[in-house]
KEGU-471227 format. One record per residue: residue number from 1; x, y, z of N, C-alpha, C in turn. Coordinates in steps of 0.001 Angstrom, whole numbers, plus 500000, padded with zeros to 6 digits. Example, Ala and Ser with C-alpha at 12.3 -4.5 7.8 and 13.67 -1.06 7.14 Angstrom:
BEGIN
    k    n.px    n.py    n.pz   ca.px   ca.py   ca.pz    c.px    c.py    c.pz
    1  513190  494310  507800  512300  495500  507800  513200  496700  507800
    2  512850  497750  507080  513670  498940  507140  512900  500030  507870
This chain:
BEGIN
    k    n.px    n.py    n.pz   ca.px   ca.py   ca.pz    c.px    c.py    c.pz
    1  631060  852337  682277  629724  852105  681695  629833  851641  680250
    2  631158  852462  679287  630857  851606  677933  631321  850463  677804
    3  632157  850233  679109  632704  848621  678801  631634  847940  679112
    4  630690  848479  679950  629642  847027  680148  628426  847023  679496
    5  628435  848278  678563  627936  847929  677414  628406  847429  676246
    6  629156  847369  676406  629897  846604  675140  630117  844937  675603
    7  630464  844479  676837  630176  843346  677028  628783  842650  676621
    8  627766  843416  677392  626174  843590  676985  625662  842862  675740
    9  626521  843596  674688  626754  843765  673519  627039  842106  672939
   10  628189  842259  673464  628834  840595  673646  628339  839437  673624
   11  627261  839623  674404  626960  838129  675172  625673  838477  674139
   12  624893  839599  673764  623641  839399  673209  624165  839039  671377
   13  625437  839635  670861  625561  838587  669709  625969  837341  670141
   14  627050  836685  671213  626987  835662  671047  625817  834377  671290
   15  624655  835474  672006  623513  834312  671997  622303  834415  670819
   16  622563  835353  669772  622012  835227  668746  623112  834158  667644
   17  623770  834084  667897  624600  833193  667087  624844  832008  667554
   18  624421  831386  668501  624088  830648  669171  622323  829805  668455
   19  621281  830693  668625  620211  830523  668397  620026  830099  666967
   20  621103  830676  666117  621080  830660  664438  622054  829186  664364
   21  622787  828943  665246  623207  828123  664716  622608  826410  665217
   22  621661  826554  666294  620995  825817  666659  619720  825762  665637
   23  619211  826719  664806  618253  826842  663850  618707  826182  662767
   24  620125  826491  662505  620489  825490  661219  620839  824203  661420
   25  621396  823929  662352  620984  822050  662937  619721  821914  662405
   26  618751  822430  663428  617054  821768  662873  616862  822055  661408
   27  617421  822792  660538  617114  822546  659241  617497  821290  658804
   28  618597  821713  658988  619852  820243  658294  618862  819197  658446
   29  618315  818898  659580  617879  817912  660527  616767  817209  659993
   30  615728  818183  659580  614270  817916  659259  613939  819316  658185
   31  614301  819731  657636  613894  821356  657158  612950  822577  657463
   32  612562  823101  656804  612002  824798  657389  611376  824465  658396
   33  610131  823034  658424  609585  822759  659434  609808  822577  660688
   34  610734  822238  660822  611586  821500  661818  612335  822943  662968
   35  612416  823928  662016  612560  825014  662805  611642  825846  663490
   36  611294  825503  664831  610015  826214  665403  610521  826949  666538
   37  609851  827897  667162  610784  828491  668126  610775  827674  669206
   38  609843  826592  669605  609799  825492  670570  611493  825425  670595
   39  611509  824487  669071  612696  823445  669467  613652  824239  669185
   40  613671  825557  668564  614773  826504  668772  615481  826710  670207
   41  614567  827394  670636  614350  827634  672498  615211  826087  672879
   42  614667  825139  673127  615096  823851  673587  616533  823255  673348
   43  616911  823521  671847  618348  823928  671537  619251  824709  672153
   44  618885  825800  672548  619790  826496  673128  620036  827102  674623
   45  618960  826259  675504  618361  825881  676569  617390  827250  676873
   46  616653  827885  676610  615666  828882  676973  614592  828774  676526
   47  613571  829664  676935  612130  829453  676858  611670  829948  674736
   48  610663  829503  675007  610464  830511  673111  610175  831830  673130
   49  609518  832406  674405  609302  833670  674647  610275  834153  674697
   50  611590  833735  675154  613087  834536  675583  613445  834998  673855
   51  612934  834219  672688  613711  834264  671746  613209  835554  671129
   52  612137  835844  671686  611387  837283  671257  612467  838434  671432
   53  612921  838433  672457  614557  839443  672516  615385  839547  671992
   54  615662  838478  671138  616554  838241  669646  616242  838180  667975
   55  615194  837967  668266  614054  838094  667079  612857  838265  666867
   56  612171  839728  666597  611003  840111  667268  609723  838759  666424
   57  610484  838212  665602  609266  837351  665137  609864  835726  664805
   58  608846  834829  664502  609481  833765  664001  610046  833816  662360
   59  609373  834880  661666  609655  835133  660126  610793  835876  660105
   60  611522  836668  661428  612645  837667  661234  613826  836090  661462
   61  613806  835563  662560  614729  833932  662587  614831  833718  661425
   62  614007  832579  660233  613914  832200  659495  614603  833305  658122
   63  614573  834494  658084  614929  835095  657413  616481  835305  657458
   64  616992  835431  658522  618427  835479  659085  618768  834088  658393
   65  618493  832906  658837  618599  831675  658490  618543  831616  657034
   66  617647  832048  656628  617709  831923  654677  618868  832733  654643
   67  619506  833912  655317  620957  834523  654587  621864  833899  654866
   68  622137  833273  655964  623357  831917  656681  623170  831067  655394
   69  622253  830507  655299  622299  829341  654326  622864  829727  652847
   70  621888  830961  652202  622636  831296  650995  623794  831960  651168
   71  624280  832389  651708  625954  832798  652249  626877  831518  652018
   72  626266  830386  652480  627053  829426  652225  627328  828804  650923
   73  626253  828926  650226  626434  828993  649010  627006  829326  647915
   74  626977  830810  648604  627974  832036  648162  629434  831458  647943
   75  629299  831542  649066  631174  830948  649530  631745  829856  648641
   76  630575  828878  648477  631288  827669  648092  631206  828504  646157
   77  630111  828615  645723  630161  829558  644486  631639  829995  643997
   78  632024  831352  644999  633291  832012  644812  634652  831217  644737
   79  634656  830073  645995  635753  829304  645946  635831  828247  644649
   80  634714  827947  644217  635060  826735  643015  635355  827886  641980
   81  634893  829063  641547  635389  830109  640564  636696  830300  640731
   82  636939  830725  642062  638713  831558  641884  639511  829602  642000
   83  639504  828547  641435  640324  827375  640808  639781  827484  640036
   84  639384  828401  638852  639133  828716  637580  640133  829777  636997
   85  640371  829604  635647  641256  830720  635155  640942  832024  635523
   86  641576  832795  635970  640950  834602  636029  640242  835339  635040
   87  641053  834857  633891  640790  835623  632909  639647  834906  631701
   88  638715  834119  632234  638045  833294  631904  636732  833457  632311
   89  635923  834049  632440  634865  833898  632741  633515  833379  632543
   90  633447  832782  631052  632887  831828  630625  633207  830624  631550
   91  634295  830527  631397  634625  828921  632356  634330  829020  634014
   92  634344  830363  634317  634011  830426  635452  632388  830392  635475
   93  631713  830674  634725  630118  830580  634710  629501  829528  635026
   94  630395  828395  633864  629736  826905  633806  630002  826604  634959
   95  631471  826930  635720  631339  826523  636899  630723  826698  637938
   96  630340  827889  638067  629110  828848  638850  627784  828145  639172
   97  627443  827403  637801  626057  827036  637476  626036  825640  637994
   98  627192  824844  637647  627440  823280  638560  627742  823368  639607
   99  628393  824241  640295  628282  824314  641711  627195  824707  642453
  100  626194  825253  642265  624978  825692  642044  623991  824729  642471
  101  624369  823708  641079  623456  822483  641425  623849  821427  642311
  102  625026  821302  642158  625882  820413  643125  625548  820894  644753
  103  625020  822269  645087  625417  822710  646212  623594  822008  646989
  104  622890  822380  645825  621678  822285  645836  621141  821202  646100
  105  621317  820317  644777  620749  819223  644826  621392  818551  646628
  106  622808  818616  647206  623474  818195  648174  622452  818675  649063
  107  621882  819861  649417  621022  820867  650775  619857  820767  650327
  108  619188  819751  649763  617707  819955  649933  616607  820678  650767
  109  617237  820802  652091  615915  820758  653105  616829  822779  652943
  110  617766  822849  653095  618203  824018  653141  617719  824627  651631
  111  617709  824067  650496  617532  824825  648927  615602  825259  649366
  112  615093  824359  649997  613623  824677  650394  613319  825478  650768
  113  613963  825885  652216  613816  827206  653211  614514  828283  651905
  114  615643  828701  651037  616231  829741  650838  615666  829941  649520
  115  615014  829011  648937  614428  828966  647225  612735  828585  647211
  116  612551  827835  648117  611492  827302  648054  610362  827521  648479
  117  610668  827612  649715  609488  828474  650858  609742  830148  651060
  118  609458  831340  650581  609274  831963  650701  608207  833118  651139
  119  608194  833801  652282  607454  834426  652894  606033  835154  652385
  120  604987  834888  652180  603736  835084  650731  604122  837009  650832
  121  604216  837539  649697  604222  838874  649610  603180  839501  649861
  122  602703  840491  650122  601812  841488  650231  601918  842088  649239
  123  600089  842304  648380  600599  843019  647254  600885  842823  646010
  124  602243  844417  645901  603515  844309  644958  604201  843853  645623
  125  604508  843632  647145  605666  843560  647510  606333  842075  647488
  126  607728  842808  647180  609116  842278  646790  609129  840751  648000
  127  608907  839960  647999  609322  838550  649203  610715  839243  650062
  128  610618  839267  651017  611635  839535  652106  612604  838876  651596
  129  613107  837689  651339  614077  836778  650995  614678  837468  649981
  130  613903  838272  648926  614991  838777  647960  616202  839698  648255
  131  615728  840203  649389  616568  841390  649574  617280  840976  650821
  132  617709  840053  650572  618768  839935  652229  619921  839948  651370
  133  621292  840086  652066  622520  840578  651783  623268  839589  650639
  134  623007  838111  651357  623284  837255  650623  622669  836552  649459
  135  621124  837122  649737  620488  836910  648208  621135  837535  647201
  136  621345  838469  647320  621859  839639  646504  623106  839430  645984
  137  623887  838802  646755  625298  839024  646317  625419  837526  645307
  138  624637  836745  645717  624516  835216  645113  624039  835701  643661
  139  622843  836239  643608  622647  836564  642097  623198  837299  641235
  140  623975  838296  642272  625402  839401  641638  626345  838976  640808
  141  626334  837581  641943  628035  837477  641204  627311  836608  639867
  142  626190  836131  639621  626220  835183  638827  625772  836355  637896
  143  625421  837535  637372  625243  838765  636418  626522  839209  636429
  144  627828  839380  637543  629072  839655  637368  629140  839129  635608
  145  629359  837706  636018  629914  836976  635198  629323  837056  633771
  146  628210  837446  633909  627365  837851  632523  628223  838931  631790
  147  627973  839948  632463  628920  841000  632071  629889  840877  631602
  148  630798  840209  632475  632374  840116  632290  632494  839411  630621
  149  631439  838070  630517  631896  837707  629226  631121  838424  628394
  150  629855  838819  628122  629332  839929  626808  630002  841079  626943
  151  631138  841706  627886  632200  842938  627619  633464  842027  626511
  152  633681  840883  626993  634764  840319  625839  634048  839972  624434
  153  633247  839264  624480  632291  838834  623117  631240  839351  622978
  154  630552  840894  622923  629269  840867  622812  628457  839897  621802
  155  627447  839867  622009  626446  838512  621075  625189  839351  621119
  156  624530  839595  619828  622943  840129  619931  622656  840345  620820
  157  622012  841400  621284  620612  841404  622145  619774  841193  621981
  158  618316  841499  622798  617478  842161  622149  617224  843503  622773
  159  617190  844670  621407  617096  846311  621838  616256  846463  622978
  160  616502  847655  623224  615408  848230  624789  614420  848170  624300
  161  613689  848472  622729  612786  849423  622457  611914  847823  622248
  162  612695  846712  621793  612002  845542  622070  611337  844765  622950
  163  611861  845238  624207  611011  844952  625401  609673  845716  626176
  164  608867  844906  626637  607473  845468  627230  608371  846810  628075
  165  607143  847823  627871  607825  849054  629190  607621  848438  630415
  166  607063  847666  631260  607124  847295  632239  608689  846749  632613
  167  608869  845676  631759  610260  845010  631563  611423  846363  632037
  168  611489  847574  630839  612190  847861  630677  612439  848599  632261
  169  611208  849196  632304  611548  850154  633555  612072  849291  634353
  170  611539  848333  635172  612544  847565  636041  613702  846954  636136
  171  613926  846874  634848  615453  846158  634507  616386  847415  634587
  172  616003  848424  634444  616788  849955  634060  616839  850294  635683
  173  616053  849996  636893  616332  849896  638355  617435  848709  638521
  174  617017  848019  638127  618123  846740  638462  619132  847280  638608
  175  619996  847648  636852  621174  848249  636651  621338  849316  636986
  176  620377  850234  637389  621383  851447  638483  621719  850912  639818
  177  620858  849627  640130  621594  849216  641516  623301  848642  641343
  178  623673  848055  639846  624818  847350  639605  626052  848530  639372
  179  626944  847905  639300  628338  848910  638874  628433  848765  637631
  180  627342  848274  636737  626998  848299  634870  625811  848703  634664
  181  625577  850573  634699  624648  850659  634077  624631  851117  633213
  182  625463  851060  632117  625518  850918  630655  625075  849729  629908
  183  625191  848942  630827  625115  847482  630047  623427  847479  629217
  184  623538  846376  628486  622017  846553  627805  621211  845774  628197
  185  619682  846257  628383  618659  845624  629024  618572  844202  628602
  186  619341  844030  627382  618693  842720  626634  619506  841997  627042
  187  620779  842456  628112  621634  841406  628447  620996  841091  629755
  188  620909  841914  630527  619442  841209  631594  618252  840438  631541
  189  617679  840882  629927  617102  839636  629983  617410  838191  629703
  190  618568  838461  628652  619658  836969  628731  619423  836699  629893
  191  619840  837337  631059  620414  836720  632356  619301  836261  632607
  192  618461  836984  632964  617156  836174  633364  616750  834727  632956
  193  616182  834736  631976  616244  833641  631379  617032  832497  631926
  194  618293  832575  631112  619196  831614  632264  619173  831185  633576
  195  619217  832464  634743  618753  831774  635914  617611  830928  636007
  196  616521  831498  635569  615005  830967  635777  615050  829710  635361
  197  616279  828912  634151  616245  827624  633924  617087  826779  634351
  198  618182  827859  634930  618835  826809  636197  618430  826678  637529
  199  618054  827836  637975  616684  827396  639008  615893  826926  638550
  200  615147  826649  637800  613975  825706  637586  614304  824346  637498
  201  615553  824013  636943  615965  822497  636346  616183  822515  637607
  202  617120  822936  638940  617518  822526  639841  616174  822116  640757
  203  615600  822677  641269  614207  822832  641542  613343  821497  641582
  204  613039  820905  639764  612703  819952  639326  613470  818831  639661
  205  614607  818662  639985  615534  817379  640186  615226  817605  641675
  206  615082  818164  642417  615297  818311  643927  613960  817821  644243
  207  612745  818512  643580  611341  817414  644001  611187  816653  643391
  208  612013  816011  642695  611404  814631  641584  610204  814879  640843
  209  610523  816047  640124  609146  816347  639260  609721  815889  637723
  210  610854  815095  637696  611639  814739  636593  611415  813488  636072
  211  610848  812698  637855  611373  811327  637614  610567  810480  636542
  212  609250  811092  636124  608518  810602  635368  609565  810504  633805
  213  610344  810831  633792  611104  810499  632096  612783  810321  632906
  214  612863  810821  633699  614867  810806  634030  614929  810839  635529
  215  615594  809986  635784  616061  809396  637167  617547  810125  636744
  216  618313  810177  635740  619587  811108  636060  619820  811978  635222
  217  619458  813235  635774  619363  814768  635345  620460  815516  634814
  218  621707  814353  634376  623302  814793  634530  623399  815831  633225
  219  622981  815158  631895  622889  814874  630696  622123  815904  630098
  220  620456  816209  630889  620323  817592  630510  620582  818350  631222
  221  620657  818739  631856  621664  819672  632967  622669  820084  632193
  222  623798  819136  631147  625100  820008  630530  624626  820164  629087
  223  622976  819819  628994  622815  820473  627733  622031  821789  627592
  224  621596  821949  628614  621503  823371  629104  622541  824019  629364
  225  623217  823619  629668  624843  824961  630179  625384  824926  628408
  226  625001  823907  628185  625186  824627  626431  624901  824937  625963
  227  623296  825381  625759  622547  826113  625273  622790  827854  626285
  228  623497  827752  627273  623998  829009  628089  625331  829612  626760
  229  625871  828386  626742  626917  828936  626282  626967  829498  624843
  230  626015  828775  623917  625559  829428  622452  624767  830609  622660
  231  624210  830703  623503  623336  832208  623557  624091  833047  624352
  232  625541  833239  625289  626380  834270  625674  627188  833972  625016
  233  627898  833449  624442  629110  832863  623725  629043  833141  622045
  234  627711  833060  621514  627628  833023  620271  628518  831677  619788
  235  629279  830422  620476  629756  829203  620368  629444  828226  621179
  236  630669  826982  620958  630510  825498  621967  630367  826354  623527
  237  630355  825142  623812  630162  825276  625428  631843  825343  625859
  238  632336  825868  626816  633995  825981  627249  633911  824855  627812
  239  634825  824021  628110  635327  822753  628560  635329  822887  630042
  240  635231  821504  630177  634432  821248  631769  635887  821638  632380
């Protein structure tokens, strides 16, 4: 009996992995839209009702799918870092942040579904997308790296007592979720900041909300990673 539950087992991940990977074709393909449980179903030869047994909804699919996609991201993230010095983490940042965009600007229809289209919250509540495994670890490693270089160079903050209490209390959750909760709130809000303008610049080049002054985004793009690097660095930008 447990072997044929465990076969059971078997065949029901390999036809959810099946279904996900027929979901990320239709992204690639056409984006978020393009993924419906119709042409899901039709992909992987079964009905759309069958897909109800693998995913009690069409928003639980799509959610799986936003962690496949930023996973991949992930990956490519980590691999352009470790052909970076070890002991470098500034240089690993800039690289962090161009691979980033490079990965981005490349997956449009995919940067949409995992950045773009997100599930409307209820509420306070948190967008589902934030909290999947690979959201998490994508924005981790890029606060890793925060850390790692304000532990070699600290540079100003700004104090706790300087930030709104709203700010503070939530940033003070953040870092008990991290393995730095010593670190200082004002270096979270550094971080913040930063992301919000490399997601945003990326963002802006991906819908052509640029094109009205710049058709090539190269130029400010590395004058922002230098303005990253004078405000964690307290100096130049580290060499490409």
């Amino acid at each position: 009996m447990e072997a044929q539950v465990t076969r059971r087992e078997a065949v029901r991940a390999s036809t959810r992995h099946d279904i996900l990977d027929a979901a990320r074709r239709l992204l690639a393909q056409g984006g978020p839209a393009n993924v419906t449980l119709r042409a899901v179903a039709h992909e992987v030869g079964m009905t759309a009702p069958a897909l109800y047994r693998y995913f009690p909804r069409h928003e639980s699919l799509l959610l799986e799918l936003t962690d496949l996609v930023v996973g991949e991201l992930g990956d490519d993230l980590e691999r352009a870092c470790l052909a970076e010095p070890p002991d470098d983490p500034a240089v690993q940042l800039m690289t962090a942040a161009r691979t980033f965009r490079a990965w981005c600007t490349g997956h449009p229809r995919e940067f949409q579904l995992a950045f773009g289209l997100a599930p409307a919250p209820e509420g306070d509540q948190v967008p589902p997308h934030c909290g999947t495994p690979n959201v998490r670890r994508m924005c981790g490693y890029f606060f890793e790296l925060f850390v790692a270089i304000w532990r070699r160079q600290p540079v100003p903050v700004d104090a706790d007592d300087a930030l709104a209490p709203v700010l503070r209390e939530q940033m003070r959750a953040f870092l008990d979720q991290t393995d730095h909760p010593d670190a200082p709130l004002g270096l979270v809000k550094l971080f913040l900041e930063a992301w919000t303008r490399l997601y945003g610049l990326v963002a802006l080049e991906i819908y052509g909300h640029l094109r009205f002054v710049l058709t090539d985004v190269d130029a400010l793009f590395e004058a922002m990673l230098a303005d990253y690097a004078t405000a964690l660095l307290g100096g130049p930008q580290p060499g490409r």
